[in-house]
N, C-alpha and C positions, 0 to 999 in steps of 0.2 A: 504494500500500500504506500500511496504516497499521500504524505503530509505537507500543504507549503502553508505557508503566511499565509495572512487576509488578502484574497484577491478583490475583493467589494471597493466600490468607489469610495478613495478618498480626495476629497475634491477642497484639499485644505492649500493657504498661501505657505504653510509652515508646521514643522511638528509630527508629521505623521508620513515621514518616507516609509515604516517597517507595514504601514496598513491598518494600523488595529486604533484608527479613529474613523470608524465608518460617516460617511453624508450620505448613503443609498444603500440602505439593505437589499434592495431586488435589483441590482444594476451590478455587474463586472466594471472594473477601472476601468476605463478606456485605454490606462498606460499597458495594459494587459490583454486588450482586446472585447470582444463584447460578451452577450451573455450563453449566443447560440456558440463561441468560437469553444468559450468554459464546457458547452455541453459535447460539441464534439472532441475537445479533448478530455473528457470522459470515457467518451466510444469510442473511440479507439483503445484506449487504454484499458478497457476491461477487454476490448480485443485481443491483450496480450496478457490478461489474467495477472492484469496488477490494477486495485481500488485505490480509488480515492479519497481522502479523508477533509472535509473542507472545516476550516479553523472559524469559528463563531465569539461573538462578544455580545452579551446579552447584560453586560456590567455598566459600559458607556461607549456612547457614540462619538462623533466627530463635534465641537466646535461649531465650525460653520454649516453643522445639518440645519434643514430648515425647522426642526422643531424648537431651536436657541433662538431663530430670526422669531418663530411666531409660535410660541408654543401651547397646544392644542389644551391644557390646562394649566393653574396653576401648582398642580403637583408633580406632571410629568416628571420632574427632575428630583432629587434630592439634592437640598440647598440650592436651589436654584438661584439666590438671589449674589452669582458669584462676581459680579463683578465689584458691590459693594461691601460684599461679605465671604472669603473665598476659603470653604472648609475642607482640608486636601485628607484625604485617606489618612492612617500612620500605618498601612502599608502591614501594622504587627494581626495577624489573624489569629490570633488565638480568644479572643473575645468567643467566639464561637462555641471553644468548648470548656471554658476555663469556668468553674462550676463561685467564682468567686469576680466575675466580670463585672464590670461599673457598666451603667447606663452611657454616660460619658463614652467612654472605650469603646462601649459597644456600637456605637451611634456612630462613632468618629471615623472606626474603620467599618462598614459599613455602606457609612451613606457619606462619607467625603469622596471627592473625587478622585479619580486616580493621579491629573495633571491637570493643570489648568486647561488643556486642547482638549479635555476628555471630560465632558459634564454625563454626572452618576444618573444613570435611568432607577427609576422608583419602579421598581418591578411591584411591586404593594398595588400602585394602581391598576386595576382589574385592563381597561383600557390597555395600559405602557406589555404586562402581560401575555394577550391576547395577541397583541402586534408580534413577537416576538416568538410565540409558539408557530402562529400560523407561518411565520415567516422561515421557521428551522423545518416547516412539514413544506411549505413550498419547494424550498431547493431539492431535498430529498425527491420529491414527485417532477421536478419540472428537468432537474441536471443528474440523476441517479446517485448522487453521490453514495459514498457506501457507508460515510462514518464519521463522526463531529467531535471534534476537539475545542473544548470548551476555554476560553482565557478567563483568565483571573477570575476561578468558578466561588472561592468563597466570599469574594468581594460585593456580589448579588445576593440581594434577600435570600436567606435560605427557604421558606417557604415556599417560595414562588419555581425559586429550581427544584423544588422535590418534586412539587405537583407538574412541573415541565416534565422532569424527566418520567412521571409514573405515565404521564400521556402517550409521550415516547414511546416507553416500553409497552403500552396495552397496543398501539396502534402498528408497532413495528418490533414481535418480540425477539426477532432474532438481529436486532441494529443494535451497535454499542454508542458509549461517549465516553471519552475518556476528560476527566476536570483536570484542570490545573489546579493543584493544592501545596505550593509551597512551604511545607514548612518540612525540616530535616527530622523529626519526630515518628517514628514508625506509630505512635498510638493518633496521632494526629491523621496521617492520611488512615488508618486503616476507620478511626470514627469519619471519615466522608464516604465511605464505600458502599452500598449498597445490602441491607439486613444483618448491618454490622449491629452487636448487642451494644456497643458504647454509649451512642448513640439514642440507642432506643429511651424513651415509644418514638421516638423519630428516625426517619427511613429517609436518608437522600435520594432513594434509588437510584444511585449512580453508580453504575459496573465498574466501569477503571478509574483508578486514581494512577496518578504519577507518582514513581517511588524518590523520592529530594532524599531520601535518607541510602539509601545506596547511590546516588549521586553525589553525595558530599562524602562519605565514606568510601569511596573509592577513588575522589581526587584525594584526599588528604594522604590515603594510602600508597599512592603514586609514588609521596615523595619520603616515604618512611620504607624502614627494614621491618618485616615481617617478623613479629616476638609472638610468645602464647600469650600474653595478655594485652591485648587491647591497640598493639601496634600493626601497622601495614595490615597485610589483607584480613588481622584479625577481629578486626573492626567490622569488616563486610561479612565475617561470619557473623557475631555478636549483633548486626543488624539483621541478620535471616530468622535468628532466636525469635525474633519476636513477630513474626509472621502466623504465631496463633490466636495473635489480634486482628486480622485481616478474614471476614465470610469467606474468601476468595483469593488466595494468594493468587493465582497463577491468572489470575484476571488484574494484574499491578501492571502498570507500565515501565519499565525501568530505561537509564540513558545513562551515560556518561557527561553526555555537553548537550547543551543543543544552543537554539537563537537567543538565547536571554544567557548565557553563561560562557565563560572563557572556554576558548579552544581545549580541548585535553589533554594537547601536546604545549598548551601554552604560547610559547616562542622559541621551542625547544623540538628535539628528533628524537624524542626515546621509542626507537618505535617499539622494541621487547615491552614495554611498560603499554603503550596503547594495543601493542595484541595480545597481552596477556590479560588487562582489562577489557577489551572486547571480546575475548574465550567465555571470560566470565559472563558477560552480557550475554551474548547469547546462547549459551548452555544450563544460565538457571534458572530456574522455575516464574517465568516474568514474560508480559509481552517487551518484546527490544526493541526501542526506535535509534536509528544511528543519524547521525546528521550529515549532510552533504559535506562532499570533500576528504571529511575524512580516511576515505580509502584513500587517500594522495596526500594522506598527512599536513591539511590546510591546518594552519597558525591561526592564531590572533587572540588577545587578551582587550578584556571591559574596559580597562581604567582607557587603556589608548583612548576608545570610542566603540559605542555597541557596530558601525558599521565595518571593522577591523575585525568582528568577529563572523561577519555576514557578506565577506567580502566575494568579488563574482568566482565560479570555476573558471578556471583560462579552459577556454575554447569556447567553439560554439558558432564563433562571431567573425566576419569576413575581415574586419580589421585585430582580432589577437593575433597580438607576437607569438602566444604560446598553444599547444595546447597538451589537455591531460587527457583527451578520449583516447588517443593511440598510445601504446609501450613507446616507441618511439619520440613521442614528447613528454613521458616520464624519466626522473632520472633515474639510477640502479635503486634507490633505496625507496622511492615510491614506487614501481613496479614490485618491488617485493609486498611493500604495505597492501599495493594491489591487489594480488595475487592471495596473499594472506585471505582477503576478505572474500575472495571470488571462489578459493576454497572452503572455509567453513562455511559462507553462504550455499552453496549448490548444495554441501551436504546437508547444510540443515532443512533445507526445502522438502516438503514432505514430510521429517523427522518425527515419526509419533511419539519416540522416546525425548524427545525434549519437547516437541508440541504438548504433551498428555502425560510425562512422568511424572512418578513420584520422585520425592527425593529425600538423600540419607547424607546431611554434612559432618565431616569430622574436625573435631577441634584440631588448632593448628598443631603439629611436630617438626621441629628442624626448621621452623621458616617455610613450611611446605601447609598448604591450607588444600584441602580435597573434597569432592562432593562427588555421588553417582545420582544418576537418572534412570530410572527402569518403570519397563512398561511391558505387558504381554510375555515377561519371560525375558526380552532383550535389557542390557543395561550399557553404560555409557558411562566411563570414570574420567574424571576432570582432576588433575592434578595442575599444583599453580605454586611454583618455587617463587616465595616473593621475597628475595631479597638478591643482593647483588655479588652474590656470591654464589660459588660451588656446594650444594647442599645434598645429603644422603639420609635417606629418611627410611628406619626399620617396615616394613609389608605386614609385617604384623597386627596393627595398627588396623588396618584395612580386610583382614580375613572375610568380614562375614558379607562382603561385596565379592572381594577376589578370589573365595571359596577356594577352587581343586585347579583354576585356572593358570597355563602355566606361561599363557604368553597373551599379547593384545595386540593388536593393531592403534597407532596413534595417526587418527583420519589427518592431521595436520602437518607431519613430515613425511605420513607413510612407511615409516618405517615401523617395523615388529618390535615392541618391548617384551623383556624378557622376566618374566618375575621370580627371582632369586628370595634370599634373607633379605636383600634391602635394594634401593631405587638409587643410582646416580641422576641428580640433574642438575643442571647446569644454570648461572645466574638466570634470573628475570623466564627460566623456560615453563612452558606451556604445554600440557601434553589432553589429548581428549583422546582418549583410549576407548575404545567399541571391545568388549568383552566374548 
């Protein structure tokens, strides 16, 4: 599936290159083309058996929509009255579930806006609502899309999104949405999730949440050695621990970077470190979004500017000096990165044991952090040497996966491991062993 930005008209003097200050909810930018061009590259694209996922904001609009010029009531907005009074979000979401929230707090982040170009829709009015339901069942009916990714989903009335999304779900029960719920808190996304007990008697019904806590736990991890407690990858275990807070583990979204976040590689070329965290991505129990580029190892860091971290792929374009579709305009160590990903992807397509497995992690040994996935009888061992060094780690450890077996296949060098008394492996290496 593919996920971009907001392609909807934003028809602003300023503020809103990335798209997410809509002026036309039923219109394509025109910098993008119109609305029939969206729908045929839809059809095609499911012509080749890849969906679409179209990115929604039902938090705030654009600025200069015509609802700010003339607005259809005096509630449409929350705090409307911004230019003599301008109450900004604080951005902290925890009002939500924090059982000791101030009214204040709660209101502020809430119903303040997110930017001054982005005035707060009052979903509370029955009207503001209605517009917005009917308006996410349009594009599904009108452009196929397959699948909605919600921004800044706890920012909007929680009310109004449960009852959105229970709509959703009655009228479309096999369509997802995955919310944007920032916060690095494993109890935090798992209370947004859909007939999570946390929560209760209140039901977001919302299928997928975003995993921010193995995202933050596996940059941090990047730049640490791998100990048994709490350092490098053993943090991203210590974050899987608590996935019996989540209705639905295997309905989490998980990512290393995406558009809101620094590069994974920084400004930097570790590539052992980005494919040994992308083993992880996509072999544990998670749906995995990867961000563009990074098969060619694209840079870029926030503080620079968010569009350093959004910067174009070279090629494409009859005036690039470069390009990265062909080996031939990658260099040796992007074609590797390449290729890395062109492998585990093919294999993982289809993959019922990572689509549909259970899974069994073990605490870290040697710096060596391990997980299997099995399903039907098949299983799939993930070994992940996280530190930067030569490390050997006892098979013992591991019997009641590795049972009577006396060798494996590692799908990622191809080559045969051989299970002795104990495992050499080598700094930063990666092994995903098929049993």
């Amino acid at each position: 599936a593919l996920w971009f930005t907001p392609v909807l008209e934003n028809n602003m003097t300023g503020g809103s290159y990335h798209g997410y200050a809509t002026t036309d909810y039923y219109k394509v930018d025109p910098r993008f083309g119109t609305n029939e061009e969206y729908k045929r590259l839809i059809e095609k694209s499911h012509a080749r058996g890849i969906k679409i996922v179209m990115d929604m904001i039902f938090n705030h609009c654009g600025v200069e929509h015509v609802w700010i010029k003339d607005m259809p009531s005096k509630d449409w907005f929350n705090n409307p009255d911004h230019e003599k009074n301008f109450v900004q979000t604080s951005f902290k979401l925890t009002p939500h579930i924090d059982p000791y929230a101030s009214k204040f707090d709660t209101h502020q982040m809430n119903d303040g806006w997110f930017v001054p170009t982005m005035p707060d829709l009052n979903q509370k009015n029955p009207h503001v609502y209605r517009y917005l339901v009917q308006n996410s069942f349009w594009w599904i009916e009108y452009a196929d899309i397959d699948g909605i990714r919600m921004d800044t989903y706890p920012y909007a009335d929680y009310d109004a999104m449960s009852h959105w999304m229970k709509e959703l779900n009655e009228e479309y029960p096999n369509y997802n949405t995955v919310g944007e719920t920032w916060v690095t808190e494993p109890a935090y996304t798992a209370w947004w999730q859909k007939d999570s007990k946390l929560s209760a008697p209140k039901n977001s019904n919302l299928k997928t949440v975003m995993d921010f806590s193995f995202f933050d736990k596996i940059n941090i991890a990047k730049n640490e050695q791998t100990e048994t407690w709490f350092k490098g990858l053993d943090r991203v275990y210590n974050s899987f621990v608590y996935d019996f807070l989540y209705p639905n583990p295997a309905s989490v979204l998980a990512f290393i970077e995406n558009h809101d976040t620094d590069r994974f590689l920084g400004e930097g070329d570790n590539l052992p470190m980005l494919k040994q965290a992308s083993t992880l991505l996509l072999t544990t129990r998670r749906i995995p979004q990867l961000y563009y580029g990074t098969e060619i190892m694209m840079t870029g860091v926030k503080h620079k500017s968010d569009g350093y971290v959004r910067k174009d792929f070279p090629g494409g374009w009859a005036d690039d000096k470069a390009t990265a579709f062909t080996a031939n305009g990658r260099s040796k160590l992007q074609n590797d990165c390449y290729n890395f990903y062109k492998t585990i992807l093919n294999w993982r397509k289809g993959n019922e044991v990572i689509a549909k497995g259970s899974m069994v992690q073990f605490m870290v040994q040697n710096g060596v952090y391990a997980y299997a996935r099995q399903h039907e009888g098949k299983t799939v061992f993930v070994m992940l040497n996280g530190t930067d060094a030569e490390t050997s780690v006892p098979l013992k450890f591991y019997k009641e996966i590795l049972k009577e077996n006396k060798q494996g296949k590692d799908i990622l060098s191809g080559r045969t491991i051989t299970f002795s008394e104990e495992l050499k492996m080598v700094a930063r290496e990666s092994l995903v062993i098929e049993l």
